[in-house]
SEKOLNU-529086 format. One record per atom (N, C-alpha, C): x, y, z. Coordinates in steps of 0.02 Angstrom, whole numbers, padded with zeros to 5 digits, always signed. Layout:
<pts>
XYZ/...
</pts>
This chain:
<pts>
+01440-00714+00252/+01390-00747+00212/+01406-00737+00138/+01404-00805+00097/+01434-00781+00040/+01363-00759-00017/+01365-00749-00054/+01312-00749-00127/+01270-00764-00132/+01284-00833-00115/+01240-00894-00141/+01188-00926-00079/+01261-00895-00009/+01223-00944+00053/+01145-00911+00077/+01126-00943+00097/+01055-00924+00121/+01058-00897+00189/+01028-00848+00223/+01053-00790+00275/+01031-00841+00338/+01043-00827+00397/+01025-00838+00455/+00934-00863+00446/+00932-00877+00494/+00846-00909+00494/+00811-00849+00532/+00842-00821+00557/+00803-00758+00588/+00788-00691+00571/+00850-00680+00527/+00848-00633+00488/+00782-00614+00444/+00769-00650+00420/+00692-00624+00384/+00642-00617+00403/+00637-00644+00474/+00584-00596+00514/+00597-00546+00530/+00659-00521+00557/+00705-00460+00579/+00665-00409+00541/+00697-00432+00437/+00680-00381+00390/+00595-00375+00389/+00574-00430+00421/+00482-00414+00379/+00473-00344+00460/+00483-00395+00517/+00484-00339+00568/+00499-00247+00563/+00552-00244+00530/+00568-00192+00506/+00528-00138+00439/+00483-00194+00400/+00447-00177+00342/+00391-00144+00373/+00372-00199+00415/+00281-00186+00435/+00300-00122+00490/+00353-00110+00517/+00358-00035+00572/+00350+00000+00518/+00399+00015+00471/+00406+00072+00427/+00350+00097+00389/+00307+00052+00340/+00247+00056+00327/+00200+00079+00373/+00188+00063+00439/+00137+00065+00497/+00138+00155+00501/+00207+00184+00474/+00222+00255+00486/+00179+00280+00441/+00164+00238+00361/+00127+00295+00319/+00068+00327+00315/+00039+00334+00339/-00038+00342+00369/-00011+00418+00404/+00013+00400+00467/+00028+00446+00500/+00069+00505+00491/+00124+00482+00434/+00165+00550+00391/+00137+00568+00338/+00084+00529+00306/+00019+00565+00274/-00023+00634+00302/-00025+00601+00358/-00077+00634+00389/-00031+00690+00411/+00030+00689+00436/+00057+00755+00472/+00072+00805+00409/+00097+00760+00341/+00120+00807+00277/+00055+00849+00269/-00024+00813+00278/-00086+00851+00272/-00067+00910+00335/-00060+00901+00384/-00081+00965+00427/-00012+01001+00415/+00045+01005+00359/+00089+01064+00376/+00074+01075+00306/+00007+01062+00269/-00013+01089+00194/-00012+01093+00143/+00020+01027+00134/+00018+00990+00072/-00026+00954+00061/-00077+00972+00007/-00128+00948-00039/-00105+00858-00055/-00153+00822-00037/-00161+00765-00027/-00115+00726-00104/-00145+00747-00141/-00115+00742-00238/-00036+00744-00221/-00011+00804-00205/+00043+00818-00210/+00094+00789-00168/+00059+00751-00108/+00085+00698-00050/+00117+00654-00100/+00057+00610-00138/+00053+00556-00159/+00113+00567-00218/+00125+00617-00243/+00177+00633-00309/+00242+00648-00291/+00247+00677-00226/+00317+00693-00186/+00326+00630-00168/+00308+00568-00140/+00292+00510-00067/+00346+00459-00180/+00306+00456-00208/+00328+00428-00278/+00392+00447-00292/+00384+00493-00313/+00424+00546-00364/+00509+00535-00329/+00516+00556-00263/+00552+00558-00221/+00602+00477-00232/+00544+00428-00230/+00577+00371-00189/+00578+00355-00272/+00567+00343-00328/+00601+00324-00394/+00670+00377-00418/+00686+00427-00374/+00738+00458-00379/+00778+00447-00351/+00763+00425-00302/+00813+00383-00234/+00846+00327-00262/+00814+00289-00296/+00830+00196-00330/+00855+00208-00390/+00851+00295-00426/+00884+00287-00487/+00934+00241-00506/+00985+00293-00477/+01065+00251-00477/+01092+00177-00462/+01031+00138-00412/+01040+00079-00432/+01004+00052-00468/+00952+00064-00488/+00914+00036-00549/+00962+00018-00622/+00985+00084-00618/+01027+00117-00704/+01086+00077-00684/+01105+00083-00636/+01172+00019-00645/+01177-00037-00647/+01125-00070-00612/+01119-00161-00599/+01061-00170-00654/+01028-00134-00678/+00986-00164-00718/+00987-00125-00790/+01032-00100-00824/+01025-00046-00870/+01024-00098-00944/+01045-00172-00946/+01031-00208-00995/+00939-00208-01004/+00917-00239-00950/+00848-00266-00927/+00812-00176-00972/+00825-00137-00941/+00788-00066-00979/+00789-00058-01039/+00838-00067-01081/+00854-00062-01140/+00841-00093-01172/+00833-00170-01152/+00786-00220-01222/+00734-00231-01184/+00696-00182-01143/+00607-00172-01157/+00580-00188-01200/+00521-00212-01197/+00491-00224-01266/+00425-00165-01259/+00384-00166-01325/+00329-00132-01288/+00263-00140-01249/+00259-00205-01271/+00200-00258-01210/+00251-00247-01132/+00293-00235-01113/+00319-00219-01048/+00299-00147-01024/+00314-00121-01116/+00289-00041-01084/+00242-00018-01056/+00178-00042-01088/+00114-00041-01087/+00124-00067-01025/+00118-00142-00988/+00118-00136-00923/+00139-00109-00874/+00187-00081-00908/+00247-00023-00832/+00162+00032-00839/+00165+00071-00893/+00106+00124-00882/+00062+00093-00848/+00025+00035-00863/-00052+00018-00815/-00027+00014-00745/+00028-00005-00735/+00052-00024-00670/+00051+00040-00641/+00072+00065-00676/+00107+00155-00633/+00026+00166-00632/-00018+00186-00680/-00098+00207-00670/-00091+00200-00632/-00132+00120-00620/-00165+00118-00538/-00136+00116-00491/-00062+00130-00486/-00005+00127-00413/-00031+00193-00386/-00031+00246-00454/-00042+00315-00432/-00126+00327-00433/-00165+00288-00443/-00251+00287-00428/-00240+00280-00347/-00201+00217-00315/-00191+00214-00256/-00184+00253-00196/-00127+00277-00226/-00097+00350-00179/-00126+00397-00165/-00143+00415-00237/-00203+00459-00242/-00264+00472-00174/-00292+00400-00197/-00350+00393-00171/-00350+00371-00093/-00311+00339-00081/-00294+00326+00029/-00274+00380+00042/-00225+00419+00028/-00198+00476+00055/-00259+00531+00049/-00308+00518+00005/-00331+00596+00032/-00422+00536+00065/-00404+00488+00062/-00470+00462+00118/-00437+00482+00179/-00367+00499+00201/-00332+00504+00276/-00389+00572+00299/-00404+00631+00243/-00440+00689+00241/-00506+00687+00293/-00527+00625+00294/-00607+00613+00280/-00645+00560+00350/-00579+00504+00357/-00597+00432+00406/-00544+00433+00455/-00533+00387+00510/-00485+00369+00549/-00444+00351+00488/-00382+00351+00545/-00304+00334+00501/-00318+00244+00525/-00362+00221+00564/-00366+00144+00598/-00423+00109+00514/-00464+00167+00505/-00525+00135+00464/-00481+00143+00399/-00459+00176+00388/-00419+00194+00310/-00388+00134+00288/-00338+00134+00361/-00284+00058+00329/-00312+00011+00323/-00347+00000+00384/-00387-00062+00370/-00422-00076+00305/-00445-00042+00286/-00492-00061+00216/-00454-00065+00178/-00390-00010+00160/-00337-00017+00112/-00310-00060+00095/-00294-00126+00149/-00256-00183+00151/-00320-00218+00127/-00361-00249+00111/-00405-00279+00090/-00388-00321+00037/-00343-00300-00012/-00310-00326-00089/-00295-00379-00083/-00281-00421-00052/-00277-00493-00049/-00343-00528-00066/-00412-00503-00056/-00477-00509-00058/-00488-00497-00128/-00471-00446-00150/-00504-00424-00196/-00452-00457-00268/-00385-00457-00251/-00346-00515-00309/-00384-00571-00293/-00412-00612-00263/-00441-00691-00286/-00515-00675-00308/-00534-00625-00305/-00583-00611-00336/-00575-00623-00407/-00536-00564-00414/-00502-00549-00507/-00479-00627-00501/-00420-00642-00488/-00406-00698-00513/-00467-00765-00530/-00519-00743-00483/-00569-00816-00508/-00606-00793-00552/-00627-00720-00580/-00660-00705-00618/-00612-00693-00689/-00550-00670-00704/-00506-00651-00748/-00472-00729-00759/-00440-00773-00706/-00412-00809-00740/-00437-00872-00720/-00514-00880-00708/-00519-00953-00683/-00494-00997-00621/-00454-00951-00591/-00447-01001-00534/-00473-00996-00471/-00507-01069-00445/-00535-01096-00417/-00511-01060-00343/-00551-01039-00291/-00529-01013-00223/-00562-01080-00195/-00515-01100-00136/-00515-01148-00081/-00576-01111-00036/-00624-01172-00005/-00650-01147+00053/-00640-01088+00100/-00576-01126+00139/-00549-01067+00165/-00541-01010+00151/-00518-01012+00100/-00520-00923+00054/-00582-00899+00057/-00645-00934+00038/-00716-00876+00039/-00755-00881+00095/-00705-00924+00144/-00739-00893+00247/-00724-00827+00238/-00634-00848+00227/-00613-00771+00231/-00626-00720+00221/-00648-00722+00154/-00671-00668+00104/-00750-00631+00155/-00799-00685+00177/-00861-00673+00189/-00856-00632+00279/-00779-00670+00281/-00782-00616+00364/-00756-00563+00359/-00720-00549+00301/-00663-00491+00295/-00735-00444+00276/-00794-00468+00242/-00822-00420+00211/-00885-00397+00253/-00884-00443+00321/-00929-00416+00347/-00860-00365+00406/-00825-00376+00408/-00801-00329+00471/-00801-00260+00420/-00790-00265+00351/-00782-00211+00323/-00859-00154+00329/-00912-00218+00315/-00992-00155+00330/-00973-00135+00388/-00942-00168+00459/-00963-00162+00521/-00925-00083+00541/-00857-00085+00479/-00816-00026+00485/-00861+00037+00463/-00903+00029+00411/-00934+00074+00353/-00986+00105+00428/-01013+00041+00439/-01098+00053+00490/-01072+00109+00560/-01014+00075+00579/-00976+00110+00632/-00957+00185+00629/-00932+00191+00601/-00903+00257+00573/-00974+00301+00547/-00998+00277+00516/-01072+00309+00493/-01089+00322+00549/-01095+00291+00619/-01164+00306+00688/-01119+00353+00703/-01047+00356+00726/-01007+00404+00753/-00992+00427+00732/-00986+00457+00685/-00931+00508+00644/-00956+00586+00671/-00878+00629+00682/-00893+00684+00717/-00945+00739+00657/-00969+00778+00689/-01002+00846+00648/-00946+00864+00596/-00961+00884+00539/-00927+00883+00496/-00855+00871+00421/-00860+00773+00474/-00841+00755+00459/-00857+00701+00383/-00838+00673+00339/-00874+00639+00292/-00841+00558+00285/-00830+00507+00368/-00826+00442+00342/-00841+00403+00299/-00887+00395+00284/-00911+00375+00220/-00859+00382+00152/-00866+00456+00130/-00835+00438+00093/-00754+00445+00103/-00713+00441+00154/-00639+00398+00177/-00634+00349+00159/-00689+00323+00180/-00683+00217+00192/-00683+00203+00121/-00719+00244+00085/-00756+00219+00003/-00690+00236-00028/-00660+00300-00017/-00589+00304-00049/-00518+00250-00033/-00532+00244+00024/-00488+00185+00057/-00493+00123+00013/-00557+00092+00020/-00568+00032-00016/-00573+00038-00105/-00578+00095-00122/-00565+00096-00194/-00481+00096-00198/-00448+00142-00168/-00370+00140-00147/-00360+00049-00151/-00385+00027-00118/-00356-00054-00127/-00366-00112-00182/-00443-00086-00215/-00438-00100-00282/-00393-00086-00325/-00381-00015-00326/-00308-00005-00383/-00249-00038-00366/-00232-00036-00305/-00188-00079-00258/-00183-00157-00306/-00244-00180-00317/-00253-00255-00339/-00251-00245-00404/-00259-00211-00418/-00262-00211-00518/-00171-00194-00532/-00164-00159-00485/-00086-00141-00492/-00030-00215-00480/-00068-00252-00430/+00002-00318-00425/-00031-00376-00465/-00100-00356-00508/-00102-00400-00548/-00076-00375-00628/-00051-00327-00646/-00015-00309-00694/+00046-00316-00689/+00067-00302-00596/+00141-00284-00618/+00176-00370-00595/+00148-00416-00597/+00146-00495-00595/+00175-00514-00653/+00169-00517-00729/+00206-00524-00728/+00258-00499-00768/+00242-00425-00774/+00326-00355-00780/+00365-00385-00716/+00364-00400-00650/+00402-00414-00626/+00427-00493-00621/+00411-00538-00638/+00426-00600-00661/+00468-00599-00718/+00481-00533-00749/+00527-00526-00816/+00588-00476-00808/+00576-00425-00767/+00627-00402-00748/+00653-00387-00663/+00735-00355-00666/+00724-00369-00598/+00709-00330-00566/+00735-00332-00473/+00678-00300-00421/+00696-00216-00435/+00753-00211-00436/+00751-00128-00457/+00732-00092-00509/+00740-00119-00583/+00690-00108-00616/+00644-00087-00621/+00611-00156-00598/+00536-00137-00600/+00501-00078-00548/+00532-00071-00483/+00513-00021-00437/+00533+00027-00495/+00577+00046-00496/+00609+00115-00500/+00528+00120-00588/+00512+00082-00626/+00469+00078-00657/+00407+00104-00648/+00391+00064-00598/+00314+00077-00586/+00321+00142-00540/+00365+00151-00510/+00358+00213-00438/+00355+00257-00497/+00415+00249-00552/+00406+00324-00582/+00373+00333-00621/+00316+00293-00682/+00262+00299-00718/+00215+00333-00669/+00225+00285-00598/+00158+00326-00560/+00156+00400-00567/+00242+00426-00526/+00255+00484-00497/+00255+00529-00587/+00250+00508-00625/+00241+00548-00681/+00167+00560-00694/+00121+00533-00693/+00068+00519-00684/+00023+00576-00630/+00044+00579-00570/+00016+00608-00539/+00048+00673-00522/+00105+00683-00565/+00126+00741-00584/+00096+00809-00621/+00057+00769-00678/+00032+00793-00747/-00042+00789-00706/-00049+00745-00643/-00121+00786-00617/-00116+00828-00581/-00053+00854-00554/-00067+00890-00505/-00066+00968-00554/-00019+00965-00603/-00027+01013-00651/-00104+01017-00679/-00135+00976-00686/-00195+00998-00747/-00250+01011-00668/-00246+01000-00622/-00281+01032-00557/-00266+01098-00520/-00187+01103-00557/-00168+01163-00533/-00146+01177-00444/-00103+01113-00425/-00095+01088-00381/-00025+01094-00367/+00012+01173-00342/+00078+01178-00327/+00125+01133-00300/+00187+01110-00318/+00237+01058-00264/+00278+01117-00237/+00277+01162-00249/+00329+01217-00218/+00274+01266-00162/+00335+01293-00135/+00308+01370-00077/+00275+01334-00019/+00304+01267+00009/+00283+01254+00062/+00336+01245+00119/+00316+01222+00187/+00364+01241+00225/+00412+01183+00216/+00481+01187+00266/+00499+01142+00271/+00489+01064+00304/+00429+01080+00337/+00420+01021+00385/+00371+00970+00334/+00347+00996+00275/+00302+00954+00238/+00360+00924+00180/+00405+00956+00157/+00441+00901+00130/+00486+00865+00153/+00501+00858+00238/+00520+00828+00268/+00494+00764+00288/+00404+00771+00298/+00374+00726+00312/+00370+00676+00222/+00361+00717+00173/+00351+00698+00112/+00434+00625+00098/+00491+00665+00119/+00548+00635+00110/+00551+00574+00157/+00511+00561+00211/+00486+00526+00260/+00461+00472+00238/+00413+00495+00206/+00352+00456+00154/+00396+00407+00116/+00445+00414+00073/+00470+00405+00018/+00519+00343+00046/+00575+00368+00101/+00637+00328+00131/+00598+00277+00169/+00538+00267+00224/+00522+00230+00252/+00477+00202+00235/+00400+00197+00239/+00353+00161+00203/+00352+00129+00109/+00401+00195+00095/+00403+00182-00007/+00463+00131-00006/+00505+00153+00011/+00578+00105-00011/+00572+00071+00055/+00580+00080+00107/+00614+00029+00172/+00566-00027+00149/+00501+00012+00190/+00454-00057+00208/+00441-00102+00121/+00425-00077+00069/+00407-00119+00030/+00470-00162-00004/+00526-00130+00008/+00582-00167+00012/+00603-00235+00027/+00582-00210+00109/+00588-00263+00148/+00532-00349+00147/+00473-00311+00126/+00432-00365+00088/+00445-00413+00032/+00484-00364-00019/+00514-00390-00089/+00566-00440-00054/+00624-00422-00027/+00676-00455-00015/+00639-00514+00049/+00592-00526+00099/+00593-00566+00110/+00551-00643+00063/+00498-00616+00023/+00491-00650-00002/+00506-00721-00036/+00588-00696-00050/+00633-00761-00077/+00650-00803-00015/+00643-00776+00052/+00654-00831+00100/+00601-00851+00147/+00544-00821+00145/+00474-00846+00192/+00424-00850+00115/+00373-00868+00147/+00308-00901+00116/+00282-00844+00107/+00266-00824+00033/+00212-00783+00020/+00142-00791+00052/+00115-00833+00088/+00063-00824+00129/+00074-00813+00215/+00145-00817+00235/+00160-00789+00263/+00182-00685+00292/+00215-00681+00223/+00222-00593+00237/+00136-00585+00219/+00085-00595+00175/+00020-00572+00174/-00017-00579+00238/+00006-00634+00290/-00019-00621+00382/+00032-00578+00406/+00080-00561+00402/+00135-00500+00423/+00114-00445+00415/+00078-00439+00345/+00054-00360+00332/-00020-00351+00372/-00045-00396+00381/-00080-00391+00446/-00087-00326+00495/-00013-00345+00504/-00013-00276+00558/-00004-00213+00535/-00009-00198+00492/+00005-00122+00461/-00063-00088+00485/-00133-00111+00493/-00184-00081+00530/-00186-00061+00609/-00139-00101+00622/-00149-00123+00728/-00094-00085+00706/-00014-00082+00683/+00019-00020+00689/-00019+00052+00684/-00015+00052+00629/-00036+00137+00605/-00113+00168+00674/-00144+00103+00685/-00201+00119+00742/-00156+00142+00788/-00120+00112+00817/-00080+00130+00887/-00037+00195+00876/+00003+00212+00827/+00016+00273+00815/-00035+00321+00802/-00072+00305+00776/-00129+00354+00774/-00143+00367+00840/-00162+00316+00883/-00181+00347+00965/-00119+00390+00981/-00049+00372+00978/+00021+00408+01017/+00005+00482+00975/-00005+00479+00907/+00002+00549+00888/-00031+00594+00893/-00106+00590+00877/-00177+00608+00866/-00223+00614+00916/-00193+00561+00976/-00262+00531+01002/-00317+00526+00975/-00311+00472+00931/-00371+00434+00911/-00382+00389+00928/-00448+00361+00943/-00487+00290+00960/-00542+00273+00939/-00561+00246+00947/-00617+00189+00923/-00676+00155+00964/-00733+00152+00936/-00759+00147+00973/-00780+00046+00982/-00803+00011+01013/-00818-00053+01014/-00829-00095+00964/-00880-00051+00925/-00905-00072+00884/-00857-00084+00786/-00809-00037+00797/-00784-00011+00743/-00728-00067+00782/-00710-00067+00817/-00649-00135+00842/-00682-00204+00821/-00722-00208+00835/-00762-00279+00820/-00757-00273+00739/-00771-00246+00682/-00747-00256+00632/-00674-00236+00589/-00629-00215+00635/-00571-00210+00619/-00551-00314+00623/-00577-00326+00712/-00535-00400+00713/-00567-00456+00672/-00618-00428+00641/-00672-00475+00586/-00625-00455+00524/-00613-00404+00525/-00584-00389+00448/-00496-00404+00434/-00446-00405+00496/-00390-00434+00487/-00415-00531+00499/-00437-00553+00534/-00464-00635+00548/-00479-00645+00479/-00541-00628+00434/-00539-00634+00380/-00486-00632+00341/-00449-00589+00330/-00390-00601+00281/-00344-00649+00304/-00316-00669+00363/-00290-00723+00401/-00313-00751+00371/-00377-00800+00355/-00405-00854+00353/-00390-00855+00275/-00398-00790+00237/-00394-00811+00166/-00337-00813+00133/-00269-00775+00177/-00209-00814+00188/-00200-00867+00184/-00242-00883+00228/-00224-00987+00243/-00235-01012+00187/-00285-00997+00168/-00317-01022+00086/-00282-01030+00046/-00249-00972+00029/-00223-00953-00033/-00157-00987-00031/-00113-01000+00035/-00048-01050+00045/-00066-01112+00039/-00132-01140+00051/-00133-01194+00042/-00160-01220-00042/
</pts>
């Protein structure tokens, strides 16, 4: 295949296939980095930190013009970008503390919802029908998640506030790809990762310091899971999203990521045994149907 030619027709499902497994893992190497004792903060700064160290060397080589005539309106957006990348991390990884690893993602992925929001309120544009079915079913499976988890939640557990961290996690999520829109429309794909991963991972560095939040004296199996974090869900899977993009429909990979809830659920049962109860299923398939639908919207 040369340069220029355009890959096989199958191939980019192959890669999204490969995105949405790897991602489906982060929840669950969250959650194992939590039980070998690493402080949720310091997940989120290793899971960063790690994977903008990883992309250095190709960043600095294929893109070291693009860095150097930065301007400072780029800068300023690399920082907001990194903020809320690292508000994100932050905030899902330690809702994993609190809710199911099934209720977490689910709400987390929501950001498709909450960008046409911003976008109709920030830049005027008009959402299609279809988009605010979507929006109105995504938001009732989301109470049905809140209501659910509230009747069941074990003795001393605090769902509530998981889900609330989850779904704030996906707000920053949305403020983050509406900044880094268009820093990345200006520079390229390594760049800008290796950018935003490391404003974040600097970011939640200097919190884990002013919390007083060690990255050292832990075992080996937590920066294993941490290095986990970083190679598969940070670089593979969001990788694999970036690069298919140029050959499927952006309203296509946004129904692909779909499954990052029904993954990470099903690993959650293989690892955890966790489940769910009826009721909390009934607004999971209200709350992926909804975004489906506002998918449709938003392609059309």
């Amino acid at each position: 295949m040369t340069k220029n030619s355009a890959p096989p027709r199958w191939l980019p499902f192959v890669v999204l296939g490969i995105g949405l497994a790897a991602i489906s893992f982060g929840a669950v190497l969250a959650r194992l980095a939590q039980g070998a004792g690493l402080p949720s903060l310091a997940i989120a700064a290793l899971r960063l930190g790690l994977a903008a160290l990883i992309i250095s060397p190709l960043a600095l080589w294929q893109s070291r013009r693009a860095l150097l005539a930065m301007t400072r309106r780029q800068a300023a957006l690399t920082l907001g970008a990194g903020f809320f990348l690292a508000l994100h991390f932050a905030s899902w990884i330690s809702s994993l503390e609190y809710t199911s690893v099934a209720s977490s993602t689910a709400l987390v992925t929501t950001n498709l919802l909450w960008i046409a929001i911003a976008s109709f309120l920030v830049f005027g544009e008009q959402p299609r029908r279809l988009m605010l079915v979507g929006m109105a079913v995504s938001i009732g499976g989301s109470l049905l998640i809140f209501w659910s988890d509230s009747s069941h939640s074990a003795p001393g557990s605090s769902p509530l506030l998981g889900n609330c961290l989850a779904l704030f996690g996906s707000w920053c999520f949305s403020a983050y790809l509406l900044l880094g829109r268009r820093l990345r429309a200006e520079l390229p794909l390594p760049a800008y990762v290796w950018l935003a991963y490391g404003a974040a991972a600097l970011l939640l560095l200097l919190a884990c310091g002013a919390w007083e939040i060690p990255l050292a004296g832990y075992g080996a199996p937590a920066y294993l899971f941490a290095l986990g974090l970083a190679l598969g869900p940070q670089l593979l899977g969001h990788t694999a999203y970036n690069w298919s993009l140029k050959h499927v429909s952006p309203t296509f990979v946004a129904v692909v990521t779909l499954g990052e809830p029904v993954g990470s659920a099903l690993l959650a049962w293989i690892f955890f045994g966790e489940s769910f109860v009826p009721l909390q299923g009934a607004g999971f398939a209200l709350l992926l149907g909804g975004i489906y639908l506002a998918a449709r919207g938003e392609g059309q």
